[in-house]
C-alpha positions in Angstrom: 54.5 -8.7 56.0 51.8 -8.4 53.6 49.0 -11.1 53.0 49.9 -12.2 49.4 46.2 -13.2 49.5 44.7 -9.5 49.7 47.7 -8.3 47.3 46.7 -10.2 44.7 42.8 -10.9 45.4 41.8 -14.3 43.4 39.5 -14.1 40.4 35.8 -13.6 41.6 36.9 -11.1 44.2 36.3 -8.0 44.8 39.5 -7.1 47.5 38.0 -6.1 49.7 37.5 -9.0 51.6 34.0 -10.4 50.1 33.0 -12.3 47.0 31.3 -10.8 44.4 28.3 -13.0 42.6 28.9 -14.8 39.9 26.5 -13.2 38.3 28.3 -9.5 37.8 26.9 -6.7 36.4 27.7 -7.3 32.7 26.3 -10.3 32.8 23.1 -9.4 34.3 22.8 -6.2 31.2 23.8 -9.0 28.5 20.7 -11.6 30.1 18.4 -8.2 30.4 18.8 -7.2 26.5 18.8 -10.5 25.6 15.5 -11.3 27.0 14.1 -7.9 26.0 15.4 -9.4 22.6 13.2 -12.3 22.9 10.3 -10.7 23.6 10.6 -8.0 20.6 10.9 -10.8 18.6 8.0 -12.9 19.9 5.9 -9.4 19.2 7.1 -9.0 15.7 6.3 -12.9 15.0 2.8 -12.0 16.3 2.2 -9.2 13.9 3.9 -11.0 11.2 1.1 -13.7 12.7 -1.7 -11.2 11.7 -2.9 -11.1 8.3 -2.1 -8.3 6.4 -4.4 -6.4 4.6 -4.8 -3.7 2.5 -8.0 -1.8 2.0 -7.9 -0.1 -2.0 -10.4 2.5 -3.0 -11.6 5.2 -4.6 -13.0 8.5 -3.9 -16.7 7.7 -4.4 -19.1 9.6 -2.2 -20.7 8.3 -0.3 -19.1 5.1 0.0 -15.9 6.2 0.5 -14.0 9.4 0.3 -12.0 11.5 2.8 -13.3 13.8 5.6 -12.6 17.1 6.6 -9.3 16.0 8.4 -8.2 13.8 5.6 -9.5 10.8 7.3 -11.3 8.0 5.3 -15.4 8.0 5.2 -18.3 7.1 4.1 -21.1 3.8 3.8 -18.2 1.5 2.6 -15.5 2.8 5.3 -17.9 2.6 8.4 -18.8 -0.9 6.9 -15.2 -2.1 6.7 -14.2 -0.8 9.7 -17.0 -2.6 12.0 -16.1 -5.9 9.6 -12.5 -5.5 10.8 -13.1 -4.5 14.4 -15.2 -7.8 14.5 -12.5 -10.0 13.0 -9.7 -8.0 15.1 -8.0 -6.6 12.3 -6.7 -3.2 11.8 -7.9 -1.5 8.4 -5.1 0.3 6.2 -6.9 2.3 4.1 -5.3 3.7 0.6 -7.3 5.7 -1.8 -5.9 5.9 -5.3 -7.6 5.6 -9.2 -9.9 2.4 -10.3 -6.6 1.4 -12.5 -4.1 1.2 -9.6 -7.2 -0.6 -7.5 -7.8 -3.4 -9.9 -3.7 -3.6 -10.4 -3.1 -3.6 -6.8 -6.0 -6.4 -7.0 -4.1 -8.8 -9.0 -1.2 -8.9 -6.9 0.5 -11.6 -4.6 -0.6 -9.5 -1.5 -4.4 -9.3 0.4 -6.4 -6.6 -0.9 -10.0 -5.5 0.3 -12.3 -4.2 -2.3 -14.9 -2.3 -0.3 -17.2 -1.2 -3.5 -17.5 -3.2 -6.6 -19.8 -4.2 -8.8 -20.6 -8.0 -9.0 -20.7 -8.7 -12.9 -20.2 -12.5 -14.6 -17.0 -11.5 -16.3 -15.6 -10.9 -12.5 -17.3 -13.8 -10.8 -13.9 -15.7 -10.4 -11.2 -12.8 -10.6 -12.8 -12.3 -6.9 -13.5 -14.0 -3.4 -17.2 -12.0 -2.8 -18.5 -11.2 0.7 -21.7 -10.0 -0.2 -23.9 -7.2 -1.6 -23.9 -3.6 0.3 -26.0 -2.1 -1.7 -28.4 -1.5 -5.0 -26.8 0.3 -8.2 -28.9 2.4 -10.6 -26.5 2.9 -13.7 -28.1 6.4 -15.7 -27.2 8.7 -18.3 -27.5 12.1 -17.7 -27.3 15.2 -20.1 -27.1 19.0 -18.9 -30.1 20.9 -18.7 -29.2 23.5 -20.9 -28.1 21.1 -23.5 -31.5 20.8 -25.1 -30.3 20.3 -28.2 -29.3 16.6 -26.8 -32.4 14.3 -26.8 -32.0 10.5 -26.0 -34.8 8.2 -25.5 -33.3 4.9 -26.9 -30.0 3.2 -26.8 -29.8 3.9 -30.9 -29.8 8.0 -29.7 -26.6 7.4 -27.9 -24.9 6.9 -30.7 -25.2 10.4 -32.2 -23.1 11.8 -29.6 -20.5 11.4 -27.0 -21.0 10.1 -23.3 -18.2 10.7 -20.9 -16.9 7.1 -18.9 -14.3 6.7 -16.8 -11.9 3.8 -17.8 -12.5 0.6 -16.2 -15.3 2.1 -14.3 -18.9 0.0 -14.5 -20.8 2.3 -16.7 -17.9 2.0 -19.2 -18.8 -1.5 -19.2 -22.4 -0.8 -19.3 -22.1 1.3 -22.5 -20.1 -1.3 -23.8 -22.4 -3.6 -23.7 -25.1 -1.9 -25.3 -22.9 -1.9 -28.0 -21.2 1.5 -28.1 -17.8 2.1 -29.2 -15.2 2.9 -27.5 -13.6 5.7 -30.0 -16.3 6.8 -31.7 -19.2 6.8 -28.9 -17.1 7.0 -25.5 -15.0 10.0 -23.8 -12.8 7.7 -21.6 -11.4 9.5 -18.8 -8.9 8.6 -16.0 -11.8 9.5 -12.7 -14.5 11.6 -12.8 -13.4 15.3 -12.0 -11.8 15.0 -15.9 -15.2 13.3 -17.2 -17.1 16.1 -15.7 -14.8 19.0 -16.5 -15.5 17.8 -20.3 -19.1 17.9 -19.5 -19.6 20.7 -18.0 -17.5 22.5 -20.9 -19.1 21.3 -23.7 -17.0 18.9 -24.9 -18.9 15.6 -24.5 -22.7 15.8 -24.6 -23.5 12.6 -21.8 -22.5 11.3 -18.9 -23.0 7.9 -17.8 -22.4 7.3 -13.6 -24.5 5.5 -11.0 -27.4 7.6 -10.2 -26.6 7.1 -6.4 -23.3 8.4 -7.0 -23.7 11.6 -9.4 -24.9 13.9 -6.4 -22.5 13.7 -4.3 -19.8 13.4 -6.7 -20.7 16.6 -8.8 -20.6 18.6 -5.2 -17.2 17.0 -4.9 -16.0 18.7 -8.1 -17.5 22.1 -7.3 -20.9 21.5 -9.5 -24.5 21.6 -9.4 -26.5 18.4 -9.5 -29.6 20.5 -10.2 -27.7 21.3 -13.4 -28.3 17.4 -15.0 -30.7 15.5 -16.0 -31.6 12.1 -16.4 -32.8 10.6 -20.1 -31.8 7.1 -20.1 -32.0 4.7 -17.4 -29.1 1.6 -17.7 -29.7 -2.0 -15.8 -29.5 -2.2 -12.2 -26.7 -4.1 -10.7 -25.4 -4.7 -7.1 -22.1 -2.9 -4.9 -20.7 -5.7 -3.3 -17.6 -5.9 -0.9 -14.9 -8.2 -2.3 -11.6 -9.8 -1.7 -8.8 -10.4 -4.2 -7.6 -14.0 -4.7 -4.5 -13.5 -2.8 -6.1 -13.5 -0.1 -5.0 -15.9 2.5 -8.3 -19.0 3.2 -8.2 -17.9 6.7 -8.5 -14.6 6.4 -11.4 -14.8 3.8 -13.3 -17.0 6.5 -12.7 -14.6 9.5 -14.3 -11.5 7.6 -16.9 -13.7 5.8 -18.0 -14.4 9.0 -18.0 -11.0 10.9 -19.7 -9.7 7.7 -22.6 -11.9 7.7 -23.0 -11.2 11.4 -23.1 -7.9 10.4 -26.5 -8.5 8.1 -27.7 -10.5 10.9 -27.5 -8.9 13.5 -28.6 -5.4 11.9 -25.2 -3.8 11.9 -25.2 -3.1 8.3 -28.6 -1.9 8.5 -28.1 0.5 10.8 -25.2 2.1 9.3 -26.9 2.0 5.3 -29.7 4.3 7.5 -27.2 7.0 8.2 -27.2 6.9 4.2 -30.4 7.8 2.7 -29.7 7.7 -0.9 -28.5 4.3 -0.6 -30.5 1.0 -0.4 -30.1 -2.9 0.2 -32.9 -4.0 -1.6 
C-alpha cells in the first residue's frame, strides 16, 4: 500500500523525501529586487542631495566659447570648472544669447553666471563671488571708414554704433546719454552687430577691447581692420550667482573660489590668457 504521506507530500515539501527552505526561490528574487530597490533609491536621494546647478553663458572668446570638438572653453570655463571640482560639483554647461542668460537668471532654479559685469543697478539682482578680471569698454570704427571721426562723446551722436541688447556697452552708451533709436543699432549677439559693420550699415561699434579680437576671428573678420577712437570706463568681469541659489551652495563655491585667488589657482590659469588681466 502506498504511503499517503509521499502521495500527497505536505506543504513545504519538495517529495522527494526532504524539506525545502522556507526561504524558496521566489522569495529570495522578491528580497534581491527589493533591496536592489533600496539602494537605487538611496542613490537617487543622494543626487537629488547634490545641488543642482546650471552654468549659463555666452559665446565670448576668450572667456567662454566652444572648442574644436564642441566642448566648452575658455578663461571663465577652466575657472568654473576648478571652482566646481573644488566644491565636488559637476558643471552643466549651456551656452545660449545674453537674453535667455539673464531670463534663465531670474528663475526659481541655481544658475552660475561665469562672466558679468559688476555694475550698481545689479548689485542685489546677484549673489557675487568675485572679480576675474579687468574690462576695457571701447568704440571702434573701421579703418577705411575715414570719413567717421570721434574724439568726444558729443561726436557719437552724429552716427550709429552697433550694441548688442542687454550687453554692457549697451549700457555704457546709455549712459553717456545716447539714444536708443536714434544713436544705437541694437542687435541680438554680435555676429549681426558686426555683419552691419562690416557692411556699412552702422558706422561704430562699441565691445570690450579684450573681447573684439577674438570675437571678430570668430565671425570670419580681421581685427587689423578696426580701430579704436574712443575709450569708455573701465569696469570689472566678475563670476556671479543668481538669487535662487540655495545658502549652502553659495557658501561651498564662495569658498573654493577664494581658495582659488589664494592659493594662485586663478593666477595661473588668467596666464594661459594674455590679453586678460586681474588688476
Amino acid at each position: 500500500m502506498s504511503d499517503p504521506a509521499r502521495l500527497n507530500p505536505p506543504l513545504g515539501s519538495t517529495g522527494h523525501g526532504w524539506a525545502e527552505p522556507s526561504l524558496t526561490r521566489r522569495h529570495l528574487l522578491a528580497a534581491t529586487a527589493g533591496m536592489a530597490m533600496a539602494a537605487a533609491r538611496g542613490e537617487a536621494k543622494a543626487a537629488d542631495s547634490e545641488p543642482s546647478l546650471s552654468v549659463m553663458m555666452e559665446e565670448l572668446p576668450p572667456f567662454s566659447f566652444r572648442d574644436g570638438q564642441g566642448e566648452p572653453a575658455g578663461y571663465a570655463v577652466e575657472l568654473v570648472r576648478e571652482m566646481l571640482r573644488r566644491a565636488e560639483l559637476s558643471p552643466k554647461f549651456e551656452f545660449s544669447s545674453w537674453q535667455r542668460v539673464m531670463a534663465k537668471a531670474r528663475g526659481d532654479s541655481a544658475v552660475l553666471i561665469p562672466t558679468i559685469v559688476r555694475l550698481p543697478e545689479r548689485e542685489k539682482a546677484f549673489y557675487w563671488l568675485g572679480a576675474i578680471s579687468k574690462r576695457h569698454g571701447m568704440v571702434f570704427r573701421r579703418k577705411a571708414r575715414l570719413d567717421v571721426n570721434v574724439s568726444s562723446v558729443q561726436d557719437l551722436r552724429q552716427y550709429r554704433t552697433a550694441v548688442v541688447m542687454g550687453d554692457i556697452s549697451e549700457r555704457e552708451m546709455l549712459s553717456l546719454g545716447l539714444d536708443s533709436e536714434q544713436h544705437l543699432d541694437r542687435s541680438t549677439d554680435y555676429s549681426i552687430a558686426l555683419r552691419r559693420l562690416f557692411s556699412d550699415r552702422v558706422e561704430l561699434l562699441a565691445i570690450s577691447r579684450v573681447l573684439a579680437p577674438a570675437m571678430l576671428k570668430q565671425h570670419g573678420y580681421n581685427f587689423a581692420d578696426l580701430e579704436p577712437v574712443l575709450k569708455l570706463r573701465e569696469t570689472a568681469s566678475s563670476m556671479a550667482l543668481n538669487l535662487a541659489s540655495e545658502p549652502a551652495l553659495r557658501h561651498k563655491l564662495q569658498q573654493a573660489f577664494d581658495a582659488m585667488r589664494r592659493d594662485g589657482a586663478m593666477a595661473a590659469i588668467i596666464a594661459r590668457y594674455p590679453m586678460l588681466s586681474l588688476e
